[in-house]
C-alpha positions as CSV (number, residue, x, y, z in Angstrom):
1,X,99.5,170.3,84.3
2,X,103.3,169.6,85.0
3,X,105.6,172.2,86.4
4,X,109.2,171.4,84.8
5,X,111.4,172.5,87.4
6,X,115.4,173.5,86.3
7,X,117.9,174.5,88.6
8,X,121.1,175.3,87.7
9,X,124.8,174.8,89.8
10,X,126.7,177.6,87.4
11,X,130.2,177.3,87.4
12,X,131.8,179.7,89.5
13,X,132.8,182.3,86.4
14,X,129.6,182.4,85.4
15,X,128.2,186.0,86.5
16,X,124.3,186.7,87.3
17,X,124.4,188.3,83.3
18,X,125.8,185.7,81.6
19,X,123.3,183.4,83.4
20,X,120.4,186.2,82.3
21,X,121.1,185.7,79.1
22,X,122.0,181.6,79.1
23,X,118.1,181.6,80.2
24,X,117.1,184.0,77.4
25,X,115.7,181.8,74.9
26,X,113.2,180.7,77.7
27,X,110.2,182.9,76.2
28,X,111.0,182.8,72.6
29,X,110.8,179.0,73.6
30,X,107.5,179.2,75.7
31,X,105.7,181.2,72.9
32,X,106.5,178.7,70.0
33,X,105.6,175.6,71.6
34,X,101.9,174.0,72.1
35,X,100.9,173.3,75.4
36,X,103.1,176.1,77.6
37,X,101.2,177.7,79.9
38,X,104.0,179.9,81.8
39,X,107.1,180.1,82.7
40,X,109.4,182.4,84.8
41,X,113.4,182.4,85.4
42,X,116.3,183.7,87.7
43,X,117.9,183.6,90.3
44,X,117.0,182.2,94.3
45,X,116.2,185.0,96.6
46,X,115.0,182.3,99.0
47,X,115.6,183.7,103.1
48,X,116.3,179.9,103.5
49,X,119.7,180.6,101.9
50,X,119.6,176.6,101.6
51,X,120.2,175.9,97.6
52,X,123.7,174.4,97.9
53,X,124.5,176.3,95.3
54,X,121.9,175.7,92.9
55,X,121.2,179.6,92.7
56,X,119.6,180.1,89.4
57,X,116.5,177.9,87.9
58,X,113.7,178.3,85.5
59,X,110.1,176.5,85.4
60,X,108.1,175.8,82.3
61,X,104.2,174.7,82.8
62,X,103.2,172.0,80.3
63,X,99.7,171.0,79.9
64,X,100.2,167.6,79.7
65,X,103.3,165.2,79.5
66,X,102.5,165.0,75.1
67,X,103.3,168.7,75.5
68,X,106.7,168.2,77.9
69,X,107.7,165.4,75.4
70,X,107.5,167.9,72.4
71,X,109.6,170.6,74.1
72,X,112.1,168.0,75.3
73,X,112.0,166.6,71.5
74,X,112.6,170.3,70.2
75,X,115.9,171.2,68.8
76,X,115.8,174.9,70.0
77,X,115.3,173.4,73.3
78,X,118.2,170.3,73.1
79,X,120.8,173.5,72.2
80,X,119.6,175.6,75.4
81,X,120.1,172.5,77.7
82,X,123.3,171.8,75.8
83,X,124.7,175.6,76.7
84,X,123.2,174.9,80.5
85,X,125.1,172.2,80.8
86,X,128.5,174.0,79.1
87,X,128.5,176.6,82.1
88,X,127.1,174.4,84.6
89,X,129.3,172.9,87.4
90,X,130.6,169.6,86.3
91,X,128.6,169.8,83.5
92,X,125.0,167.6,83.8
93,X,125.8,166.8,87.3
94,X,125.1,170.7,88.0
95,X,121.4,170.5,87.0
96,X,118.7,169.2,88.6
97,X,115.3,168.3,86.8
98,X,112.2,167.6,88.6
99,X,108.8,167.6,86.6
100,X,105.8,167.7,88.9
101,X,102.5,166.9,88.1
102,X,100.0,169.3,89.5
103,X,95.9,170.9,89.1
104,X,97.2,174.3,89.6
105,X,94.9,175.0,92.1
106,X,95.7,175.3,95.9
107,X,96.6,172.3,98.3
């Protein structure tokens, strides 16, 4: 499986709602693709308090890569990014991506 990991630097007039609802089409996206096997979204309540800012992130878990590359392929998906990166600080350089290949079971 890969877990495609999104965190997000919001701009600061960006409120916890309007980042609710920037992630919304999250599930809608999850249930029409192949290959999605969960997903979940919000914002850190790490007691690390060390995000620098990245305080709001999502992850998607792909079967395979063939099922990442169709989600990052999907139209639906290219106009969420595009609205991530319209409220995120400094545009792309407020996201981070990290896709991480994993067996899902414990290390």
């Amino acid at each position: 499986m890969i877990r495609h990991i999104v965190l997000v630097r919001f701009r600061p007039d960006v409120t916890d709602a309007q980042a609710a609802d920037l992630f919304a089409p999250i599930p809608r996206l999850a249930a029409r693709l192949p290959g999605v096997a969960g997903f979940a979204a919000g914002r850190s309540e790490s007691p690390e308090q060390i995000e620098r800012g990245y305080l709001h992130g999502f992850t998607i878990d792909f079967a395979d890569w063939d099922a990442l590359a169709t989600y990052q392929a999907d139209a639906e998906h290219r106009a969420f990014g595009a609205g991530l990166v319209a409220h995120a600080a400094g545009g792309i350089d407020g996201i981070l991506v990290f896709d991480l290949p994993f067996t899902g079971a414990p290390c």
